[in-house]
C-alpha positions in Angstrom: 128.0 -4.8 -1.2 126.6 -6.8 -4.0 127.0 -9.9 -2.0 125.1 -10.4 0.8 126.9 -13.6 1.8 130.3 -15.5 0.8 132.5 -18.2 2.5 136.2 -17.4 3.0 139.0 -18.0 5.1 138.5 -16.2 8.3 141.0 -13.2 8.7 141.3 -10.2 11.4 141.1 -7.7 8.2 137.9 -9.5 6.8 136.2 -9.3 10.6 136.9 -5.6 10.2 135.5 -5.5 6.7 132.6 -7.8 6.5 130.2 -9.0 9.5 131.8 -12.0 10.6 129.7 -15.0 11.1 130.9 -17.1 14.1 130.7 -20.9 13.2 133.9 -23.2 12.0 132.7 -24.4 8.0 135.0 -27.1 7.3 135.8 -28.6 11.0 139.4 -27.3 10.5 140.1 -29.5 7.1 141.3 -26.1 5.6 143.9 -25.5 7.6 144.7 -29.1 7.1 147.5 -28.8 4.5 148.1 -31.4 2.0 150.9 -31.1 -0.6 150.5 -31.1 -4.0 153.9 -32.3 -5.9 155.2 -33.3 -9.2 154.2 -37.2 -10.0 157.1 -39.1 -9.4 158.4 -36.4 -6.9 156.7 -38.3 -3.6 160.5 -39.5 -2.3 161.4 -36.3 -2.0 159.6 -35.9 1.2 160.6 -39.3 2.8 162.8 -37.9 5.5 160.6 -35.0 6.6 159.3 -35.1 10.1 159.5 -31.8 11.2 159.4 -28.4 10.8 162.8 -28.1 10.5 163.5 -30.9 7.8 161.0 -29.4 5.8 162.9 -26.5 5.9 166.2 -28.1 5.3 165.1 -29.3 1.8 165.0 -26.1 0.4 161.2 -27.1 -1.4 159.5 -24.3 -2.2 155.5 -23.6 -1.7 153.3 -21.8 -4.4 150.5 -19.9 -3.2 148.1 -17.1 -4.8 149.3 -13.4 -4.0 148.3 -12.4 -0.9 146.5 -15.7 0.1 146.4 -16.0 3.9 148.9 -18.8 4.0 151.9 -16.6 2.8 152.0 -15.3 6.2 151.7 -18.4 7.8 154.5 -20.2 5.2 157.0 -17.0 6.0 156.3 -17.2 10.0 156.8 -20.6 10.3 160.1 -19.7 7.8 159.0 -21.7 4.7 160.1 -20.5 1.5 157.3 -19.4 -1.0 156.7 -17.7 -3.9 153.6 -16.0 -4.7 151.8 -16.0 -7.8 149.7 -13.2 -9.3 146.8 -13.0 -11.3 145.6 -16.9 -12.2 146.6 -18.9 -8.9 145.7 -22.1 -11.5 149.0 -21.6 -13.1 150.4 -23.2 -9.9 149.6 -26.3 -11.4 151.6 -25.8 -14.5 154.5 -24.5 -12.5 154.7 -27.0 -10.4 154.2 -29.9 -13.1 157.0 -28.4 -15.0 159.5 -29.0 -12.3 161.7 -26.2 -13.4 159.5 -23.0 -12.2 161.0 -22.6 -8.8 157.7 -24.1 -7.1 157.8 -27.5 -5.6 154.7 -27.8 -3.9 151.0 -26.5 -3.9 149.8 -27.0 -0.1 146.1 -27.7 -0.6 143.1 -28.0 2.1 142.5 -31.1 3.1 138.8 -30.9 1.3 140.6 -29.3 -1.7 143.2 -31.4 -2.9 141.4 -34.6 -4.0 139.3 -32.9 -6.9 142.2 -30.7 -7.8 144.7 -34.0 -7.9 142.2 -35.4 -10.0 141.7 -33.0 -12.6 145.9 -32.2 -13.0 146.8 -35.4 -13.5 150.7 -34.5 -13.9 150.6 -33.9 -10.1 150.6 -36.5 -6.9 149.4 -35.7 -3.4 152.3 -36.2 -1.2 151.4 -39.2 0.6 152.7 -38.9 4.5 152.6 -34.9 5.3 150.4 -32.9 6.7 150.8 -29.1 7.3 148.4 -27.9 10.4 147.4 -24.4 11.3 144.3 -23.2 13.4 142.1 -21.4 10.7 138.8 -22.2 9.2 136.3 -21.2 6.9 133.3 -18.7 8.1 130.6 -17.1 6.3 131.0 -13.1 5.9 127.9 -10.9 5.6 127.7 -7.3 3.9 127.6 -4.7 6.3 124.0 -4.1 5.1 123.0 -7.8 6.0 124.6 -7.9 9.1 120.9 -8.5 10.8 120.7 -12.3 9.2 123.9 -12.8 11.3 121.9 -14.2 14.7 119.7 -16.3 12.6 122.5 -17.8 10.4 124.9 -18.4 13.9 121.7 -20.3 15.5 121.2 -22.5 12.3 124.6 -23.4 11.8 124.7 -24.4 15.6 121.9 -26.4 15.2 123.0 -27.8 12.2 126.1 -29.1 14.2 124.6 -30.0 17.4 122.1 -32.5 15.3 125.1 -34.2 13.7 123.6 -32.3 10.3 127.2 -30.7 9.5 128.6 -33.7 10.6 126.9 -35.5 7.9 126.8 -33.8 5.3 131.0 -33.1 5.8 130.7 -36.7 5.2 128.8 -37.0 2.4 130.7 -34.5 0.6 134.5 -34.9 1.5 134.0 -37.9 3.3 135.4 -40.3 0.6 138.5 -38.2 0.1 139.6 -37.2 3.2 139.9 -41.4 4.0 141.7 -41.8 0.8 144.0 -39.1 2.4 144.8 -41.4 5.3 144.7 -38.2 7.6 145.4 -39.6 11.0 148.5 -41.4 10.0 150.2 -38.6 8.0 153.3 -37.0 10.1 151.8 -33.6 11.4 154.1 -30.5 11.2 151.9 -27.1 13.0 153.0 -24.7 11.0 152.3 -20.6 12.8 149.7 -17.9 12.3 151.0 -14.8 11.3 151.2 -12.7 14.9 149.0 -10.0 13.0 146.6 -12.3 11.5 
C-alpha cells in the first residue's frame, strides 16, 4: 500500500490483488520475445522455425523465479531454469556458456539497452517468441478511485496518436534495429490459469 501506482505485467493474481487499470502499455512489445544468447552463439538458431525445432535443440531459457513467462516457457514445453534472488545474474550465466542457460528471452522494448550494456551477449537475429500479454498499470486498493480518470487519459492518449508517439520516440530506434516483422514468429501459450 505504499505505492499508489506501478507498471507490471498483467496477471489474473495481480487483478485480484491490485486494481487493475485497463489499457495495453507497450502495444504488445512485451510479450514480443527476443533472445538474448552468447556472442558467437547466433548459428545455433539457424534451423528454428517452429515450435517444435526450438524444442528439438534442447536450448534452455533463463528467467527470474516466478516471472510470468515460466508458465508460458513450461506450457508451450520449453525448457527453463529459474533463477532466484538477482535475475541479473542471467547475464553472467548465459555469457559463461557452461551454466545450463542458453538464452534470456527479453521484451521486445527490453533487449536493446540490456544487449548494450552486456556486451558478451548477442540478440539472436531471426526469432521472435509471441505471446498475448502486456503491461498495465496496478493501483493500491486505497487508490482505486484515480482508476476512471487514469483509463480515460490513457485512451485519449492513444486515440490522439500521443502513445503512439511517444512508443516511438522511446523504443522507436530499437525495435527497427530488431527488424521485427521479418523475424520467424513462434506463439508460444499462456498458462491455462494465468
Amino acid at each position: 500500500g505504499e505505492l499508489t501506482l506501478h507498471w507490471m505485467l498483467q496477471t489474473k493474481e495481480r487483478d485480484g490483488k491490485f486494481i487493475p487499470v485497463n489499457h495495453k502499455l507497450t502495444q504488445g512489445l512485451i510479450g514480443k520475445r527476443v533472445m538474448l544468447i552468447p556472442a558467437g552463439a547466433e548459428g545455433a538458431y539457424d534451423k528454428v522455425k517452429t515450435l517444435d525445432d526450438l524444442k528439438a535443440t534442447g536450448k534452455v531459457a533463463g528467467l527470474g523465479k516466478g516471472w510470468f513467462d515460466v508458465g508460458v516457457w513450461n506450457e508451450s514445453g520449453l525448457k527453463v531454469v529459474e533463477k532466484d534472488g538477482e535475475w541479473q545474474q542471467l547475464y553472467r550465466m548465459i555469457a559463461a556458456k557452461d551454466r545450463g542457460v542458453d538464452y534470456f528471452p527479453r521484451g521486445a522494448n527490453e533487449i536493446a539497452a540490456e544487449a548494450k550494456a552486456n556486451p558478451q551477449l548477442a540478440i539472436e537475429p531471426k526469432l521472435l517468441l509471441v505471446y498475448p500479454r502486456d503491461f498495465t498499470f496496478y493501483l493500491s486498493k486505497s487508490s482505486a478511485s484515480l482508476k476512471p480518470v487514469i483509463e480515460a487519459a490513457l485512451a485519449q492518449a492513444e486515440k490522439s496518436g500521443l502513445q503512439s508517439k511517444l512508443m516511438a520516440e522511446y523504443f522507436g530506434p530499437s525495435i527497427e534495429a530488431l527488424h521485427i516483422d521479418k523475424r520467424v514468429v513462434i506463439n508460444l501459450k499462456n498458462p491455462t490459469n494465468n
